[in-house]
MARRO-188925 format. One line per 8 residues: their letters; for each residue x, y, z of C-alpha. Coordinates in Angstrom, 3 decimals. Layout:
<sites>
a = X,Y,Z; ...
</sites>
This chain:
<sites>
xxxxxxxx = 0.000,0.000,0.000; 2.841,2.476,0.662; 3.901,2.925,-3.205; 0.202,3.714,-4.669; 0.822,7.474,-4.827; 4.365,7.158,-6.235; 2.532,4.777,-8.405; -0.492,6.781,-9.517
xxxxxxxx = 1.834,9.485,-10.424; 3.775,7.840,-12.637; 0.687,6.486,-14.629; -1.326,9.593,-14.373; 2.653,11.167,-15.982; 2.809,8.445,-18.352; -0.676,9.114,-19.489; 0.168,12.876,-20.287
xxxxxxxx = 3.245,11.398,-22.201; 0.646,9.498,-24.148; -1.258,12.468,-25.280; 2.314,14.741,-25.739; 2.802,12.209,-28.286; -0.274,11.629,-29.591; -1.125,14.704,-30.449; 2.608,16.247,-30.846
xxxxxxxx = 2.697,19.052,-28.412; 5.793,19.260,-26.450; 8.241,16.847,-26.259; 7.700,15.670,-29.079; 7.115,18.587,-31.281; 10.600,19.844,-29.940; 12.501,17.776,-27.367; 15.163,20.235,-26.418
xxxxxxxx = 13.002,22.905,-25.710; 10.775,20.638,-24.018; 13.597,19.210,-21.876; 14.861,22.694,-20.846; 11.628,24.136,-20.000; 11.339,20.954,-17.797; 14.844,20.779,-16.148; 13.695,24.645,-15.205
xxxxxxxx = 10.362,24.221,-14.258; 11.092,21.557,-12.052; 14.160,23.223,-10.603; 12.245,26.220,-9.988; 9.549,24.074,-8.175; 11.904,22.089,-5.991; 13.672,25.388,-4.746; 10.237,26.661,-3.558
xxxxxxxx = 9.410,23.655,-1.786; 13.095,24.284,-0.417; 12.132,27.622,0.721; 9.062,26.583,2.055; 10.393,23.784,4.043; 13.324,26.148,5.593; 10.989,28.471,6.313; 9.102,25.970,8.358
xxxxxxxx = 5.649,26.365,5.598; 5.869,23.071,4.338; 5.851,19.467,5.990; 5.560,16.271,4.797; 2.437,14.122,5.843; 2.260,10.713,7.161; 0.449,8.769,4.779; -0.444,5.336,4.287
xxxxxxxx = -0.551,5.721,0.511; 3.121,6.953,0.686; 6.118,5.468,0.571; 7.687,7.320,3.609; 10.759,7.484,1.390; 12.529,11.219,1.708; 15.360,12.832,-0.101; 15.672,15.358,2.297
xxxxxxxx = 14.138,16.700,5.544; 10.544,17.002,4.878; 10.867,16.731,1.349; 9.532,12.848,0.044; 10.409,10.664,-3.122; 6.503,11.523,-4.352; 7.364,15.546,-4.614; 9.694,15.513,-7.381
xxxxxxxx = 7.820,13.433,-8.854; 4.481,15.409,-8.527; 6.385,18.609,-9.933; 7.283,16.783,-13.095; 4.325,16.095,-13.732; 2.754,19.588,-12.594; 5.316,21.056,-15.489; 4.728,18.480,-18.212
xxxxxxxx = 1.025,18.436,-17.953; 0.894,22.248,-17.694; 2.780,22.521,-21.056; 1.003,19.823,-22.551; -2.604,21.998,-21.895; -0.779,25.121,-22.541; 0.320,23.849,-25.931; -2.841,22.088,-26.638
xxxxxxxx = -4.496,25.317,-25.887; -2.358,27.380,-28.230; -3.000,24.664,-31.000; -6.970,24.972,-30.524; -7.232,28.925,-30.155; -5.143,29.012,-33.253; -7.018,27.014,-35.363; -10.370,28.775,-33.818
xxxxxxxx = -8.524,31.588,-35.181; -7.605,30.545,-38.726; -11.312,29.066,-38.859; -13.037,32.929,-37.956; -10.661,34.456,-40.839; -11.729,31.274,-43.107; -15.542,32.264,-42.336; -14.920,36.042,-42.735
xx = -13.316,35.898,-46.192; -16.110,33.650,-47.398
</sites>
């Protein structure tokens, strides 16, 4: 029972993997970008939750559904994790997003000029 979080992140990041490259909208429409605006978003993430956790903000829960595995005071192997996939599924509905206001767009001039 302790690894069904861990575990249900990794599925629910695997799923938004599944539509990245389904649909082609960030890693796989440009992986380097995509990689850097991870390595960043996640940095920037994990030096909040620093912050936070210095500043006495943040502490980490005892739960069952856990595995009570920690990298660092306060700080469990299920955080990383969760920002990860806090910055790939916000780019993935970001860019999905952009692609359907864009094409709403392209459709309005289509209509206009007809």
């Amino acid at each position: 029972m302790g690894v069904v979080y861990l575990a249900i992140l990794l599925a629910t990041l695997a799923c938004m993997l599944l539509l990245d490259w389904r649909f082609r909208l960030f890693f796989w429409r440009d992986a380097v970008s995509a990689s850097l605006v991870t390595v960043v978003g996640l940095i920037f993430f994990l030096l909040w939750d620093v912050a936070g956790i210095a500043g006495g903000i943040f502490f980490r829960g005892e739960a069952v559904v856990a595995t009570g595995i920690v990298l660092a005071p306060e700080l469990p192997i299920e955080e990383p994790v969760f920002l990860l996939f806090l910055v790939i599924c916000t780019m993935v509905v970001y860019t999905g997003a952009m692609r359907i206001l864009a094409r709403l767009r392209v459709r309005r001039v289509t209509e206009k000029t007809s």
